[in-house]
C-alpha positions in Angstrom: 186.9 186.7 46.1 184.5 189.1 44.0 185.2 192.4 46.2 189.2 191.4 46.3 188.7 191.4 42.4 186.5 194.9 42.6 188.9 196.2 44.7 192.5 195.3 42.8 190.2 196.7 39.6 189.3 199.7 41.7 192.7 200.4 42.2 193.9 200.0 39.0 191.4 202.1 37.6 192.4 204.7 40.3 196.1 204.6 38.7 195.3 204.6 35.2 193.0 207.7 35.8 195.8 209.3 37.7 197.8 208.8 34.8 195.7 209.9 32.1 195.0 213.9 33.1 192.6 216.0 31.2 194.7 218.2 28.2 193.9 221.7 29.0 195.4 224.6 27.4 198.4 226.3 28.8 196.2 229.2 30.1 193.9 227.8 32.3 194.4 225.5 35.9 194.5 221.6 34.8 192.2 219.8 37.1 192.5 216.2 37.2 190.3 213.5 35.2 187.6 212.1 37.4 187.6 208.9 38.8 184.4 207.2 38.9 183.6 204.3 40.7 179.9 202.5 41.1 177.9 202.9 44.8 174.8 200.6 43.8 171.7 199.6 42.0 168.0 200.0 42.4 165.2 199.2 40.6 162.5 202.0 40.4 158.9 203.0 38.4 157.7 205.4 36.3 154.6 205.4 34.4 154.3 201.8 35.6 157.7 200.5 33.6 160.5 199.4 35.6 164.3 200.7 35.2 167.6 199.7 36.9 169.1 202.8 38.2 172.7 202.7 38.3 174.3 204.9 41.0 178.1 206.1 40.9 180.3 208.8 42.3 183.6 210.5 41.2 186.3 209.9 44.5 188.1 213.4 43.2 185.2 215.1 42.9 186.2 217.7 45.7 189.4 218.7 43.2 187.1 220.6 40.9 186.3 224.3 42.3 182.4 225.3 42.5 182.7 227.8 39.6 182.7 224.7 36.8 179.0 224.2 37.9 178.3 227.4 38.6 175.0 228.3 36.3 175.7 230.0 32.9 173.3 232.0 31.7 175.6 233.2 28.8 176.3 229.7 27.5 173.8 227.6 24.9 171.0 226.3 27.4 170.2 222.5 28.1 166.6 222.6 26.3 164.9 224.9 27.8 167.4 225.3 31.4 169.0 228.4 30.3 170.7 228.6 33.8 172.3 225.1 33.5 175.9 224.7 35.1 179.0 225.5 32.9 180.0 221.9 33.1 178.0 219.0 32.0 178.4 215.4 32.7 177.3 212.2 30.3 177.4 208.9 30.6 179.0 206.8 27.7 178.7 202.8 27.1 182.8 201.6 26.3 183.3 200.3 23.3 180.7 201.9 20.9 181.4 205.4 23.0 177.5 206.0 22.7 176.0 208.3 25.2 173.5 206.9 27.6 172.7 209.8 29.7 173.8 212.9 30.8 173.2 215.9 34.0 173.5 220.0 32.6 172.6 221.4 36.1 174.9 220.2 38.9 175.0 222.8 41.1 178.7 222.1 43.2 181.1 219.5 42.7 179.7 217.7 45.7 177.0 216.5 43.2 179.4 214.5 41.3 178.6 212.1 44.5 174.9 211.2 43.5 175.3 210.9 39.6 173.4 208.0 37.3 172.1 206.2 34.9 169.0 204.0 34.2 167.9 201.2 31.9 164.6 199.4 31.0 164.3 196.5 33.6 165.3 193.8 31.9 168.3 195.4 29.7 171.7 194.7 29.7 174.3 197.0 30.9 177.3 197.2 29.1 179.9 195.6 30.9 181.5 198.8 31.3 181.2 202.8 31.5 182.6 206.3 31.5 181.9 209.9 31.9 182.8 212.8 30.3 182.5 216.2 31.8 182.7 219.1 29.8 183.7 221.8 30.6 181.9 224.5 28.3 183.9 227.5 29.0 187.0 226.6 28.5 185.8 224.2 26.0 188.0 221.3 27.8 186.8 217.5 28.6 188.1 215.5 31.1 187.2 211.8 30.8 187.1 209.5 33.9 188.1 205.6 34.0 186.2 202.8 32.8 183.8 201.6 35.8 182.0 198.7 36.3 178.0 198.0 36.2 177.7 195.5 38.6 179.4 195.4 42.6 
């Protein structure tokens, strides 16, 4: 009953992001917005704490060409990476729209398949999640679906 439920919200989400394309300006190719679904859940150590790592991957993620996360060096570096990508992805909890976490160097779109967040062991998720990537040189964000924490 659960994974007919995951997959009619799967699907829905799937329409509504179809739907709901990224804005760009009239000069530049409109790619779509992505749509995100969840792959899994593991539980993993650092320093001896223990975090939830929650695992996702964009379905559309071959629509986007290779130049969006191709390094640019003449764009404001992540810290101290000043050859991260032109197009960086965060993590935002729905609701309060607060960013959890976020990737500056994702080398290809195939990357877009292996994307996360983590959480203190312990914590609760919020019940749902989104990503925005941002695209920094055409100053344009596309903003996926809302996607679920738990399979």
């Amino acid at each position: 009953m659960k994974s007919i439920k995951s997959l009619s919200m799967l699907s829905g989400s799937l329409v509504l992001a179809a739907l709901a394309g990224a804005v760009p300006s009239q000069a530049q190719t409109a790619f779509p917005n992505p749509v995100l679904y969840m792959t899994g859940s593991e539980v993993y150590s650092v320093n001896n704490t223990s975090f939830i790592r929650y695992r996702y991957d964009v379905l559309n993620k071959a629509a986007y060409p290779a130049e969006m996360f191709a390094p640019a060096p003449g764009l404001p570096p992540c810290r101290s990476n000043t050859n991260s990508s032109r197009t960086w992805v965060d993590f935002f909890e729905n609701g309060t729209n607060r960013r959890i976490y976020g990737f500056c160097a994702l080398g290809s779109p195939s990357n877009l398949g292996s994307i996360w967040f983590a959480l203190p062991e312990g914590t609760i998720p919020p019940s749902y999640i989104y990503i925005e990537m941002t695209d920094r040189q055409t100053n344009t964000k596309y903003r996926s679906n809302l996607a679920d924490t738990t399979l």
